[in-house]
mmCIF entry with sequence, helices, sheets and N, C-alpha, C, O atoms, coordinates in Angstrom:
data_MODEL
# 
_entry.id   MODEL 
# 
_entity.id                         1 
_entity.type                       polymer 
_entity.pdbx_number_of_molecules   1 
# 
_entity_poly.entity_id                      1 
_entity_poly.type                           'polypeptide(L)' 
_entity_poly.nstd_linkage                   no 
_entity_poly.nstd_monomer                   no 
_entity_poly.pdbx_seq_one_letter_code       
;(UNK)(UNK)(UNK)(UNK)(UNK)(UNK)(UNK)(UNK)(UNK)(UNK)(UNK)(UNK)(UNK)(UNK)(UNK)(UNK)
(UNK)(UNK)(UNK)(UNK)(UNK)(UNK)(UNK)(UNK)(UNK)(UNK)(UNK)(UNK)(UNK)(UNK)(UNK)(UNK)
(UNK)(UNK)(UNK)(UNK)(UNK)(UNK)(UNK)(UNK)(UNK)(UNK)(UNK)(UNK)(UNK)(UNK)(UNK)(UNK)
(UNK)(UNK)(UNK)
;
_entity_poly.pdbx_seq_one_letter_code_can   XXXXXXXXXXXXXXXXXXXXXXXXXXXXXXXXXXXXXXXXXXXXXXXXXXX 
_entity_poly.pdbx_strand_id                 A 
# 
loop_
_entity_poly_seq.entity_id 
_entity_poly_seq.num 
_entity_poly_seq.mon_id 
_entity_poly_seq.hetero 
1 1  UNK n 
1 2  UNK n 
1 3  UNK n 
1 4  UNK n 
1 5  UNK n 
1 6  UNK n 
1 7  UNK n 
1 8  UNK n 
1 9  UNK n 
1 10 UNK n 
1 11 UNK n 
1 12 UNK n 
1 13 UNK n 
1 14 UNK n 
1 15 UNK n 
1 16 UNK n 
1 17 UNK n 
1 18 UNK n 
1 19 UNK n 
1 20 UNK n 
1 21 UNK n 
1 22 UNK n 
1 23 UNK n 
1 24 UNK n 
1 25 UNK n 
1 26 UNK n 
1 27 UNK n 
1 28 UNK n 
1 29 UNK n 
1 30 UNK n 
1 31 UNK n 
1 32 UNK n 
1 33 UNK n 
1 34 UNK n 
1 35 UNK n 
1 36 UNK n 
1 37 UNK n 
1 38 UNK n 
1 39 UNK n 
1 40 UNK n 
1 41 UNK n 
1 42 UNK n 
1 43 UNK n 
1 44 UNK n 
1 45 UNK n 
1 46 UNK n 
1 47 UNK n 
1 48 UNK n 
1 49 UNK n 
1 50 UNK n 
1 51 UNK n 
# 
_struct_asym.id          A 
_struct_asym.entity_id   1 
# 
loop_
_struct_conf.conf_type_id 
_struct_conf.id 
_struct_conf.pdbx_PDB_helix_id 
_struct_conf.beg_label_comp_id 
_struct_conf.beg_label_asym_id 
_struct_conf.beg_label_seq_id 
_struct_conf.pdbx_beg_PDB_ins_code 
_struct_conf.end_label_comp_id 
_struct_conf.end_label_asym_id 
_struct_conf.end_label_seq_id 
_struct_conf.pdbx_end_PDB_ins_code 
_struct_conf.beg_auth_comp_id 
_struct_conf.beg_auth_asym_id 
_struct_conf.beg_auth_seq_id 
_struct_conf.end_auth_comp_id 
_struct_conf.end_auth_asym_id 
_struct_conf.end_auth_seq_id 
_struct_conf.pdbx_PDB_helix_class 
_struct_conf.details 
_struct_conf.pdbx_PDB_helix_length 
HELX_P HELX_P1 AA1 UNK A 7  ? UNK A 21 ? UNK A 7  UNK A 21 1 ? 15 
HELX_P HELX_P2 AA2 UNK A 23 ? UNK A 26 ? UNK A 23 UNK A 26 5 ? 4  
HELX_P HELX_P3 AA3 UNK A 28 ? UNK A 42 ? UNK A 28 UNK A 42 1 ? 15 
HELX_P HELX_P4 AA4 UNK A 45 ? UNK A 47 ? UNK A 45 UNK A 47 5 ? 3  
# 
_struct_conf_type.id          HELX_P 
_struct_conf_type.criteria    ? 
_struct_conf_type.reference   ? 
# 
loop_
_atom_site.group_PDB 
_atom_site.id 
_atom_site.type_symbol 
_atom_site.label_atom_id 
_atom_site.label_alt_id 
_atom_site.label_comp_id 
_atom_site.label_asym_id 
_atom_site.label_entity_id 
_atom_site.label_seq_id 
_atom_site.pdbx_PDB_ins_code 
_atom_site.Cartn_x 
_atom_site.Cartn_y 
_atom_site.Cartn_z 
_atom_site.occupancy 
_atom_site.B_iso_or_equiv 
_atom_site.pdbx_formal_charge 
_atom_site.auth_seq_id 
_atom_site.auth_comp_id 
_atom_site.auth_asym_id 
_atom_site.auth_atom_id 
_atom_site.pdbx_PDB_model_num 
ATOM 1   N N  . UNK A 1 1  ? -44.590 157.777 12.789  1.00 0.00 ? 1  UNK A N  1 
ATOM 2   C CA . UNK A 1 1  ? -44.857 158.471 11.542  1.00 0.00 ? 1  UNK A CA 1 
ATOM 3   C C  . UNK A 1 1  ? -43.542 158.685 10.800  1.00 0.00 ? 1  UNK A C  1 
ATOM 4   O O  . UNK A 1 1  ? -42.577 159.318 11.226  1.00 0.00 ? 1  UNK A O  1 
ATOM 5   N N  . UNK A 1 2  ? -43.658 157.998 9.502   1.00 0.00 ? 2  UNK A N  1 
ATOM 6   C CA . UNK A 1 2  ? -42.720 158.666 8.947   1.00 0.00 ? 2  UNK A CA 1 
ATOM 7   C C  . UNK A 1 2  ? -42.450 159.575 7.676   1.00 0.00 ? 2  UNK A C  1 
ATOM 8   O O  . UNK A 1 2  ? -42.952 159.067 6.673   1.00 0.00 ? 2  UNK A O  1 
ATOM 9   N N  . UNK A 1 3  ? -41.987 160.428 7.503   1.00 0.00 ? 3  UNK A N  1 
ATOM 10  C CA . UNK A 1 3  ? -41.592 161.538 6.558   1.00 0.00 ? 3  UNK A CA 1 
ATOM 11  C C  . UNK A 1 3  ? -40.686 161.390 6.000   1.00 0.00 ? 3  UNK A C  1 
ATOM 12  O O  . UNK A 1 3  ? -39.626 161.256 6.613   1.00 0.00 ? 3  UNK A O  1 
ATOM 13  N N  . UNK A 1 4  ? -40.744 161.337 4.090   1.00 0.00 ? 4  UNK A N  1 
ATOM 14  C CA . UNK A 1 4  ? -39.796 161.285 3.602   1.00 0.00 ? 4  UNK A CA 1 
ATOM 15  C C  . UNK A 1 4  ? -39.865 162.444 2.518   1.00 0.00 ? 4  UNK A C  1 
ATOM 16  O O  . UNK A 1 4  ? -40.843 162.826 1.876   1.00 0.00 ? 4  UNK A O  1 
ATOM 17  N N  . UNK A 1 5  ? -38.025 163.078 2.486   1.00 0.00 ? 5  UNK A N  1 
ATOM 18  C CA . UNK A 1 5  ? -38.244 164.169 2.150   1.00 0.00 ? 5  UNK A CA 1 
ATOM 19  C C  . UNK A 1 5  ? -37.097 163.847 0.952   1.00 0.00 ? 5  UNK A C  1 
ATOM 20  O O  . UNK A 1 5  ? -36.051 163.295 1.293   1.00 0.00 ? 5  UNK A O  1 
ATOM 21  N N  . UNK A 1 6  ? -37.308 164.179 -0.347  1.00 0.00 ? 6  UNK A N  1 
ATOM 22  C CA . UNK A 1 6  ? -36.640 164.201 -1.887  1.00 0.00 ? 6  UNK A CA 1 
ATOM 23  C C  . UNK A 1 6  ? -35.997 165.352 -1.633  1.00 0.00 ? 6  UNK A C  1 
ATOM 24  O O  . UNK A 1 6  ? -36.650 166.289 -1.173  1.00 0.00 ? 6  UNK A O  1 
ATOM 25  N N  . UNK A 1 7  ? -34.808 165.473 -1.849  1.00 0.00 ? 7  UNK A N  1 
ATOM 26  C CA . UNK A 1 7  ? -33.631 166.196 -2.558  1.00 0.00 ? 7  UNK A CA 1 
ATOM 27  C C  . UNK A 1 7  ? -34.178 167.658 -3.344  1.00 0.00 ? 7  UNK A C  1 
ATOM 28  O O  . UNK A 1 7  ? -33.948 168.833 -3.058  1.00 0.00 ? 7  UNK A O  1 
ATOM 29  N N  . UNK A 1 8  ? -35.020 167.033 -4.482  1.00 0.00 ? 8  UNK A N  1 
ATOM 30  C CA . UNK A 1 8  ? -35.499 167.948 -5.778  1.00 0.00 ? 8  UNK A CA 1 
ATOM 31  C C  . UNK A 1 8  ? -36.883 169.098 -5.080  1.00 0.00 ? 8  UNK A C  1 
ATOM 32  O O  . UNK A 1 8  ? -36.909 170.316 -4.905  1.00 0.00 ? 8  UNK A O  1 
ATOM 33  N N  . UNK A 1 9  ? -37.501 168.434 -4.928  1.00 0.00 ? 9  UNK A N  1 
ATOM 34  C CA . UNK A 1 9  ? -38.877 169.315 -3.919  1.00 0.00 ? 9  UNK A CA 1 
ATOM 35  C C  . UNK A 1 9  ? -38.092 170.369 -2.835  1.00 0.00 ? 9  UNK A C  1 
ATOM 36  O O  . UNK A 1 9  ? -38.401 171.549 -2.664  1.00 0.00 ? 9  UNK A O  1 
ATOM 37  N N  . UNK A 1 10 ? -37.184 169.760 -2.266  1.00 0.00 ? 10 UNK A N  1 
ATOM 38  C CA . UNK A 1 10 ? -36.565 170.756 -0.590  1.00 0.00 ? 10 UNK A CA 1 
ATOM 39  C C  . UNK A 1 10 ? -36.050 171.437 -1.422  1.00 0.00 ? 10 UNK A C  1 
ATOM 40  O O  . UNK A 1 10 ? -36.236 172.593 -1.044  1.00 0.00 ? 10 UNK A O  1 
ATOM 41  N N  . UNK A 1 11 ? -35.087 171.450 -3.049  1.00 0.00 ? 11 UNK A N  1 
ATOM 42  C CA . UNK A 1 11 ? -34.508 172.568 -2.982  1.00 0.00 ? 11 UNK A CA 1 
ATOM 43  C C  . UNK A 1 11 ? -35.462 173.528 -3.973  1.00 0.00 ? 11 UNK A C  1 
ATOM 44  O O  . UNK A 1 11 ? -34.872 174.539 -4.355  1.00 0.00 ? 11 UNK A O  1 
ATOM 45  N N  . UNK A 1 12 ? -36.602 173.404 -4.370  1.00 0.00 ? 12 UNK A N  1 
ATOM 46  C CA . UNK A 1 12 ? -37.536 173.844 -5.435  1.00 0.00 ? 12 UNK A CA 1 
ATOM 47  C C  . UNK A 1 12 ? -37.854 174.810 -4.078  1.00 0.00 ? 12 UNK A C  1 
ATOM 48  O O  . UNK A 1 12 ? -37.623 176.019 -4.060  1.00 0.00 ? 12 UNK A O  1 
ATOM 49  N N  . UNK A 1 13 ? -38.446 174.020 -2.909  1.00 0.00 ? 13 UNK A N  1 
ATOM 50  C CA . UNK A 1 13 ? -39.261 174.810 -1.715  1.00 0.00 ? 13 UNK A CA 1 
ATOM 51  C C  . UNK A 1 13 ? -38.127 176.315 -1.110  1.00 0.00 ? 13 UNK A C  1 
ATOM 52  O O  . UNK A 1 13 ? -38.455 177.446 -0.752  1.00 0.00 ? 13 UNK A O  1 
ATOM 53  N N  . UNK A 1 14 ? -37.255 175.895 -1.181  1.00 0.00 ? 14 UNK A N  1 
ATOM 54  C CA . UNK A 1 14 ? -35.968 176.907 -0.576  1.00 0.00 ? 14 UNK A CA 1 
ATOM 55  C C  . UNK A 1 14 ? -35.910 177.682 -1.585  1.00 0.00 ? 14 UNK A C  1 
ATOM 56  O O  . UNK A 1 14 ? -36.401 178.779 -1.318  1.00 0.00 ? 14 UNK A O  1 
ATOM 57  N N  . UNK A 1 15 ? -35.434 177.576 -2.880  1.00 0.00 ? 15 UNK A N  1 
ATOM 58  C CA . UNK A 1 15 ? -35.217 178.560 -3.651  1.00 0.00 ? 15 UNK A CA 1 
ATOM 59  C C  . UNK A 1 15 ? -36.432 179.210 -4.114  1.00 0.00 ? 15 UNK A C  1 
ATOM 60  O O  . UNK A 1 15 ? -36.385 180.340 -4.600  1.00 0.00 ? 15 UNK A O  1 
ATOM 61  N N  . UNK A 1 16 ? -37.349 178.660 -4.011  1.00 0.00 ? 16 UNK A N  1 
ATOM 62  C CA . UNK A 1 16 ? -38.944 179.653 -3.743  1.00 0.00 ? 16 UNK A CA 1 
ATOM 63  C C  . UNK A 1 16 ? -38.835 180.756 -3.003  1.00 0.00 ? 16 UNK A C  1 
ATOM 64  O O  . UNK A 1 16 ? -38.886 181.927 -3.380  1.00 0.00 ? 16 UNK A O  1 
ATOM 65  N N  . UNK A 1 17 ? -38.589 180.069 -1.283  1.00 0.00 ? 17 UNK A N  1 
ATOM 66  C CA . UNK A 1 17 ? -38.803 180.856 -0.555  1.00 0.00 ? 17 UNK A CA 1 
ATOM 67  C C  . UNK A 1 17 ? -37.363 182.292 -0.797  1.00 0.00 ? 17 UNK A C  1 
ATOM 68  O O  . UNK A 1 17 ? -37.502 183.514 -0.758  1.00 0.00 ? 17 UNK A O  1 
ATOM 69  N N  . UNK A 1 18 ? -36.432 181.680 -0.972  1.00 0.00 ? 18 UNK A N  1 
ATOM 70  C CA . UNK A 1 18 ? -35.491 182.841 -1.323  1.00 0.00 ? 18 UNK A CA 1 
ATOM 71  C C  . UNK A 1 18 ? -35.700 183.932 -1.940  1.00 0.00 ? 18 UNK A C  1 
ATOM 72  O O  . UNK A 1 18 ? -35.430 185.079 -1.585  1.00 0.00 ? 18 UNK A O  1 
ATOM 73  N N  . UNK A 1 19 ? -36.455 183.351 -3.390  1.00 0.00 ? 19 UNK A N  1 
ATOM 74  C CA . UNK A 1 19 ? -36.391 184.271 -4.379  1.00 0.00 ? 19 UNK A CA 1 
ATOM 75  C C  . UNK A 1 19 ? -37.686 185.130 -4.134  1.00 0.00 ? 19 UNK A C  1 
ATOM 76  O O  . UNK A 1 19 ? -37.648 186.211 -4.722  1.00 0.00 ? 19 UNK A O  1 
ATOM 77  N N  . UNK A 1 20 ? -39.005 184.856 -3.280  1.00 0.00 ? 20 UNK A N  1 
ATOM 78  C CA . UNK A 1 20 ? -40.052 185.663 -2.564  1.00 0.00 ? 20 UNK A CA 1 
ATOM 79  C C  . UNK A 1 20 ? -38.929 187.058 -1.676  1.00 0.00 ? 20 UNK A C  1 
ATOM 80  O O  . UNK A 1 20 ? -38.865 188.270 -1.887  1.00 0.00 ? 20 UNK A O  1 
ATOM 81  N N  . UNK A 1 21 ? -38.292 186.284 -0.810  1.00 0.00 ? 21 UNK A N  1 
ATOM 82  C CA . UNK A 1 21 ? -37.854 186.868 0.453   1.00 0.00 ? 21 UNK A CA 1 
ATOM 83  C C  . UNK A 1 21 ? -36.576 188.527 -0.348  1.00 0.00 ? 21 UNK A C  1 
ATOM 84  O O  . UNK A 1 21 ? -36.462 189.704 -0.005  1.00 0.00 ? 21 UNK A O  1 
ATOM 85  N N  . UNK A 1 22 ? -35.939 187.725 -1.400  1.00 0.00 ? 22 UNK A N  1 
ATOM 86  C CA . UNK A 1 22 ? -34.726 188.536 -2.176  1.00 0.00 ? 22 UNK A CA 1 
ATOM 87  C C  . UNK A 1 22 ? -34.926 188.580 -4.038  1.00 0.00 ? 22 UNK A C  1 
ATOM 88  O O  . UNK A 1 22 ? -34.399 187.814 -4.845  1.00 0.00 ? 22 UNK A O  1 
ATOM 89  N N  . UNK A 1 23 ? -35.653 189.484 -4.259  1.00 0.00 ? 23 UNK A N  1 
ATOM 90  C CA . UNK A 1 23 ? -36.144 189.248 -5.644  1.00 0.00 ? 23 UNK A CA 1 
ATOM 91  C C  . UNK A 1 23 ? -34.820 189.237 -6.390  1.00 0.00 ? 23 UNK A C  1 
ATOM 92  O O  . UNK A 1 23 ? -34.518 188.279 -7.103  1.00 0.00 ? 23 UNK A O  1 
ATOM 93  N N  . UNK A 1 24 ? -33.838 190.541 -6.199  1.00 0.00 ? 24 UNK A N  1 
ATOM 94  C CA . UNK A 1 24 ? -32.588 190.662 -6.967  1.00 0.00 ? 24 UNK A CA 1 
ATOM 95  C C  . UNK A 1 24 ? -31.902 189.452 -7.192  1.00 0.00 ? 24 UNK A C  1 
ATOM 96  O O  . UNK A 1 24 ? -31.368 189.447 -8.301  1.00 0.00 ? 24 UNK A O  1 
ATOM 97  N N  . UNK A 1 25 ? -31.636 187.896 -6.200  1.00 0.00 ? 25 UNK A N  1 
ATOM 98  C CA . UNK A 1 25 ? -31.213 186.954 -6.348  1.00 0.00 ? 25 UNK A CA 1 
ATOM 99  C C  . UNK A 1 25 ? -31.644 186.124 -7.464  1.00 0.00 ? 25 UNK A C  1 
ATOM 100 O O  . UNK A 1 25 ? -31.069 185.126 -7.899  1.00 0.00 ? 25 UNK A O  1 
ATOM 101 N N  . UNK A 1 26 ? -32.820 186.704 -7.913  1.00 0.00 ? 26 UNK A N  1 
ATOM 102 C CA . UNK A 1 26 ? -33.316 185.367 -8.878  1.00 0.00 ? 26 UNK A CA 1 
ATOM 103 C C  . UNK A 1 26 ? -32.741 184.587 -9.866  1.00 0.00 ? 26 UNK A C  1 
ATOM 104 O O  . UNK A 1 26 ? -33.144 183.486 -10.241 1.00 0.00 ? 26 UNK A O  1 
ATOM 105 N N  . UNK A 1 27 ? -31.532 185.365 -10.376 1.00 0.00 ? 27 UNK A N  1 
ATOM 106 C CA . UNK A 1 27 ? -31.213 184.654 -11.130 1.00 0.00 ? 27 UNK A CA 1 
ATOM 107 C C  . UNK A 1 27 ? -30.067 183.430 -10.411 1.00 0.00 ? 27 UNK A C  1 
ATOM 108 O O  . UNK A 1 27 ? -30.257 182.215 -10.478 1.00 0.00 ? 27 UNK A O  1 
ATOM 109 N N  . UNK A 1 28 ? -29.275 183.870 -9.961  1.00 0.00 ? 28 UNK A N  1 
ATOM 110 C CA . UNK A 1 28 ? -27.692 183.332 -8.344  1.00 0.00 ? 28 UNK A CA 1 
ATOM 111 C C  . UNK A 1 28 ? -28.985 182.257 -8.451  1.00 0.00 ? 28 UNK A C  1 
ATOM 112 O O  . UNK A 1 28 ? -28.991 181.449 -9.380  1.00 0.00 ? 28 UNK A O  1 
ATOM 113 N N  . UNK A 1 29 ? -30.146 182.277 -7.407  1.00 0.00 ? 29 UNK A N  1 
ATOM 114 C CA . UNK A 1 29 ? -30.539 181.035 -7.109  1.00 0.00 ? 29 UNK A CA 1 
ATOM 115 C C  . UNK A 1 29 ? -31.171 180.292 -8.212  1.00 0.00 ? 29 UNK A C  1 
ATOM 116 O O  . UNK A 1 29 ? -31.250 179.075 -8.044  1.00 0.00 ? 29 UNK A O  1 
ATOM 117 N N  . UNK A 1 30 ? -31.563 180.704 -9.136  1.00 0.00 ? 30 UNK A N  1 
ATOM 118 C CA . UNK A 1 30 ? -32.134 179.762 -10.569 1.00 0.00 ? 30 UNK A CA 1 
ATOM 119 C C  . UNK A 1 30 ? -30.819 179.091 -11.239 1.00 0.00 ? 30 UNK A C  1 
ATOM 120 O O  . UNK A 1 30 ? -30.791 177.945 -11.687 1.00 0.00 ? 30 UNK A O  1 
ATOM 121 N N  . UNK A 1 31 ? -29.708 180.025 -11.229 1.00 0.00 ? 31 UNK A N  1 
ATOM 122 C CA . UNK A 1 31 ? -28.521 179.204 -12.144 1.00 0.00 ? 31 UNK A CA 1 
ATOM 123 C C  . UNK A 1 31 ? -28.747 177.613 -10.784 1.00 0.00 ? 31 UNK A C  1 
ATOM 124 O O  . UNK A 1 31 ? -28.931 176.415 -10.999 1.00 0.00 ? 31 UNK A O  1 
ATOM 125 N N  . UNK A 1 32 ? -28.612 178.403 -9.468  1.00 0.00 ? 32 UNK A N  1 
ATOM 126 C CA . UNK A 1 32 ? -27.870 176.911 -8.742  1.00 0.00 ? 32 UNK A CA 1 
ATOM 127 C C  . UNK A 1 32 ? -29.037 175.933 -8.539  1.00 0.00 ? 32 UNK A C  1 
ATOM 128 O O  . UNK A 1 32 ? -28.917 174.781 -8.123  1.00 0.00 ? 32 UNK A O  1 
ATOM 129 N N  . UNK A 1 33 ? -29.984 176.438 -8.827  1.00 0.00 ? 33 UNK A N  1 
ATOM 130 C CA . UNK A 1 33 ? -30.973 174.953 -8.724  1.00 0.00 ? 33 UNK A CA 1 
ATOM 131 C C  . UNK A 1 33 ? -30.938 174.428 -9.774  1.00 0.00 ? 33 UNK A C  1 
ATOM 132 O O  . UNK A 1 33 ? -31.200 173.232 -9.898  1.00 0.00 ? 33 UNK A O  1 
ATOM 133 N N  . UNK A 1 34 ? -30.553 175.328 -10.935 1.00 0.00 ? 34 UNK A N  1 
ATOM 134 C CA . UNK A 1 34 ? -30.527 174.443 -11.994 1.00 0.00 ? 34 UNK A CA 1 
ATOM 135 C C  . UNK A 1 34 ? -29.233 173.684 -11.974 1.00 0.00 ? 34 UNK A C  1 
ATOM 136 O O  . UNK A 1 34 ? -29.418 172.730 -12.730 1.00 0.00 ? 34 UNK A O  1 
ATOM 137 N N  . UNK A 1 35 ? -28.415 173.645 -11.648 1.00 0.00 ? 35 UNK A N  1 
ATOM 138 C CA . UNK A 1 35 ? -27.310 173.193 -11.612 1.00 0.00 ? 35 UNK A CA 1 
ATOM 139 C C  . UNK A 1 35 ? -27.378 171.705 -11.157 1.00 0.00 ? 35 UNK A C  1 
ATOM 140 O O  . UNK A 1 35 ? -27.089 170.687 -11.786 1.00 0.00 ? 35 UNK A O  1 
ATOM 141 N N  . UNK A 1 36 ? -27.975 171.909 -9.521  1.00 0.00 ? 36 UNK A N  1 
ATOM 142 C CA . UNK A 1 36 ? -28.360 170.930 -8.254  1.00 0.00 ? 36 UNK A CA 1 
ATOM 143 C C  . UNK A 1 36 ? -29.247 170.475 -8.995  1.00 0.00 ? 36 UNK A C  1 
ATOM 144 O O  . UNK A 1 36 ? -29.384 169.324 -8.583  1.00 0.00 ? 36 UNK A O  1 
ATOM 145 N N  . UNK A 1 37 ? -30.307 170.702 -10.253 1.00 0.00 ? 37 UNK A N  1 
ATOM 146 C CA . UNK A 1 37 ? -31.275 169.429 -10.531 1.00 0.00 ? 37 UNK A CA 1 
ATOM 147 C C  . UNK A 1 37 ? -30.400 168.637 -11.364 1.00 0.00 ? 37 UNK A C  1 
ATOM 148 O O  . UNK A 1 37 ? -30.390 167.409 -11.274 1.00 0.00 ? 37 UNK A O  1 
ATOM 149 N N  . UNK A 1 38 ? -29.585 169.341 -12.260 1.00 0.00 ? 38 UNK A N  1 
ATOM 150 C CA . UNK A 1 38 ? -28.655 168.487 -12.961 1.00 0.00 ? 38 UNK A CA 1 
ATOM 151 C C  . UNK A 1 38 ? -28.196 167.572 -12.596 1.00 0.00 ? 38 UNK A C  1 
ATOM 152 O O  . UNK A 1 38 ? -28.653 166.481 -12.938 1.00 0.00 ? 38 UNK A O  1 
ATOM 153 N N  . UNK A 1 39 ? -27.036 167.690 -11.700 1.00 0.00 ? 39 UNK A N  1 
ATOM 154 C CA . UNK A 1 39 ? -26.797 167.348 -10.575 1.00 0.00 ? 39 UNK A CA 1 
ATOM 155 C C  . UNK A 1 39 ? -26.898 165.759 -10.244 1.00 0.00 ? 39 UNK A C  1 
ATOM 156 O O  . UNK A 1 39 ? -26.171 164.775 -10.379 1.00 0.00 ? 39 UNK A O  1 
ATOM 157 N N  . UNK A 1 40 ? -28.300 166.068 -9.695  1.00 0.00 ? 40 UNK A N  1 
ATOM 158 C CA . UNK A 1 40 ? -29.154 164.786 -9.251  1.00 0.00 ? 40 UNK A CA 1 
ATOM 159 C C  . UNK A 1 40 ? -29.675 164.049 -9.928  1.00 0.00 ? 40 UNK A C  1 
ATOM 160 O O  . UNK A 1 40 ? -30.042 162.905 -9.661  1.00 0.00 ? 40 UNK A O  1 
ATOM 161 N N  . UNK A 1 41 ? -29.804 164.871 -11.293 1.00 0.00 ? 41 UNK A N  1 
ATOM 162 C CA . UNK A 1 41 ? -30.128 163.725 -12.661 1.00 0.00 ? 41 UNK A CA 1 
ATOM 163 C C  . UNK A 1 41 ? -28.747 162.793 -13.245 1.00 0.00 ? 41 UNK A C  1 
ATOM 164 O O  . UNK A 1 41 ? -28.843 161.641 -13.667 1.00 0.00 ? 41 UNK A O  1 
ATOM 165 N N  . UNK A 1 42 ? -27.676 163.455 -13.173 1.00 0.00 ? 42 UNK A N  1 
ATOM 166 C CA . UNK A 1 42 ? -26.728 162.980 -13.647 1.00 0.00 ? 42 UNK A CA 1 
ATOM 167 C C  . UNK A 1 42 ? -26.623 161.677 -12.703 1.00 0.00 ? 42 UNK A C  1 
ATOM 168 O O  . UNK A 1 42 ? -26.930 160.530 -13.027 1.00 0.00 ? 42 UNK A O  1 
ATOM 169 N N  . UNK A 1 43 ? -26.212 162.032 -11.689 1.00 0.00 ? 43 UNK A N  1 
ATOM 170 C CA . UNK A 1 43 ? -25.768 161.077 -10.713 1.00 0.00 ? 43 UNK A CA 1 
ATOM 171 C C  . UNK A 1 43 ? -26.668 160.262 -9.877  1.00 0.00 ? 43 UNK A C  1 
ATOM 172 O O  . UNK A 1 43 ? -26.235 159.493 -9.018  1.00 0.00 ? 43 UNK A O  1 
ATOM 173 N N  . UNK A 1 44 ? -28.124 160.457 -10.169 1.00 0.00 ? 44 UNK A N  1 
ATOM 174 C CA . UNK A 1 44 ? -28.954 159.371 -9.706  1.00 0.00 ? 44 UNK A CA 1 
ATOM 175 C C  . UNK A 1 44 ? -29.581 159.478 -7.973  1.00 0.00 ? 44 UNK A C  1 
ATOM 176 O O  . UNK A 1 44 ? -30.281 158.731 -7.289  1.00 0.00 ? 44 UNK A O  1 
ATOM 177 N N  . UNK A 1 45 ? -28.953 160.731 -7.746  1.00 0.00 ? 45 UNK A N  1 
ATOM 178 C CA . UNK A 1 45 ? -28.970 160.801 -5.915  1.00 0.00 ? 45 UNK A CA 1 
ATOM 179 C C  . UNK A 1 45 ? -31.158 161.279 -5.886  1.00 0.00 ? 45 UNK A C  1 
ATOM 180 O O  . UNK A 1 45 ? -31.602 161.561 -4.773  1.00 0.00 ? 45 UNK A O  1 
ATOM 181 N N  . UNK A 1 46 ? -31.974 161.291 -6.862  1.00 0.00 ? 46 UNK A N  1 
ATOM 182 C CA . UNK A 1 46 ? -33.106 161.306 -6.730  1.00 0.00 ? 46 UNK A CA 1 
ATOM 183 C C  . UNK A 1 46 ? -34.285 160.404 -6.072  1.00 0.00 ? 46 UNK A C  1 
ATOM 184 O O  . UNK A 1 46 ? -35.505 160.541 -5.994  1.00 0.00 ? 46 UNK A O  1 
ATOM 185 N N  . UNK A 1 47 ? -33.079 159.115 -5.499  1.00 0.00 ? 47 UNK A N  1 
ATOM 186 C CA . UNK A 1 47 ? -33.747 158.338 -4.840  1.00 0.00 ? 47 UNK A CA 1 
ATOM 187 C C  . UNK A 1 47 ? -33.164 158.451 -3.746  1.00 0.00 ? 47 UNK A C  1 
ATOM 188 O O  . UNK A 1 47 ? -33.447 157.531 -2.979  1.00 0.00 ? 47 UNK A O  1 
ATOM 189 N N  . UNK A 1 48 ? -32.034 159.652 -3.098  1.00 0.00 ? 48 UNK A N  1 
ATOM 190 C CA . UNK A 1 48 ? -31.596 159.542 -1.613  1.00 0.00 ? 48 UNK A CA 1 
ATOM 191 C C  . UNK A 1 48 ? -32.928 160.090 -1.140  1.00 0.00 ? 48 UNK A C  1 
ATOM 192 O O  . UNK A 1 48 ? -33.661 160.715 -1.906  1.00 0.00 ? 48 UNK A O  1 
ATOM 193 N N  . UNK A 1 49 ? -33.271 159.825 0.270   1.00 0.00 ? 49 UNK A N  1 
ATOM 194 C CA . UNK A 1 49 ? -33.959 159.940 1.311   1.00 0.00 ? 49 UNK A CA 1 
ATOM 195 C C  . UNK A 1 49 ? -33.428 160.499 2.544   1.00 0.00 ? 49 UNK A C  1 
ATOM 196 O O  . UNK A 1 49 ? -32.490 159.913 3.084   1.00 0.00 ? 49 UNK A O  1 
ATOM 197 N N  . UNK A 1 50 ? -33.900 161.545 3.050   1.00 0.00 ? 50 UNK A N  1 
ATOM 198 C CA . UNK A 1 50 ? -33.780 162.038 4.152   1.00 0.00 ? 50 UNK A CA 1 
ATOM 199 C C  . UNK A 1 50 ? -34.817 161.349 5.158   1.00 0.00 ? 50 UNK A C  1 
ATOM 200 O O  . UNK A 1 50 ? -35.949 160.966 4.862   1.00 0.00 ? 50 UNK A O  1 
ATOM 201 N N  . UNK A 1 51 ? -34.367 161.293 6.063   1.00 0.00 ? 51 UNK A N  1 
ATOM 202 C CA . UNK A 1 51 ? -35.157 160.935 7.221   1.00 0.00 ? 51 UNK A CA 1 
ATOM 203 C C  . UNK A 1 51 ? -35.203 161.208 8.282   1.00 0.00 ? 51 UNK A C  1 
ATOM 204 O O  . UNK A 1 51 ? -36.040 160.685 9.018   1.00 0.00 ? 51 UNK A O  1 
# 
């Protein structure tokens, strides 16, 4: 079986769970995902694969 896991989704799923777990963070983790989607748009890493 294999599982492949995108960059953009793992960090959408994490900074979810953060901002549930630590409401005061919301913004700290919204600047940096927004940053990290940038990021990955700029530089194309939306087709790396974890495996």
């Amino acid at each position: 079986m294999n599982i492949h896991i995108t960059l953009g989704p793992l960090l959408a799923l994490i900074a979810g769970i953060l901002i549930l777990a630590m409401p005061r963070l919301l913004n700290f983790i919204v600047a940096l995902y927004l940053i990290a989607v940038g990021l990955i748009g700029l530089f194309g890493l939306g087709g790396l694969h974890i495996h």
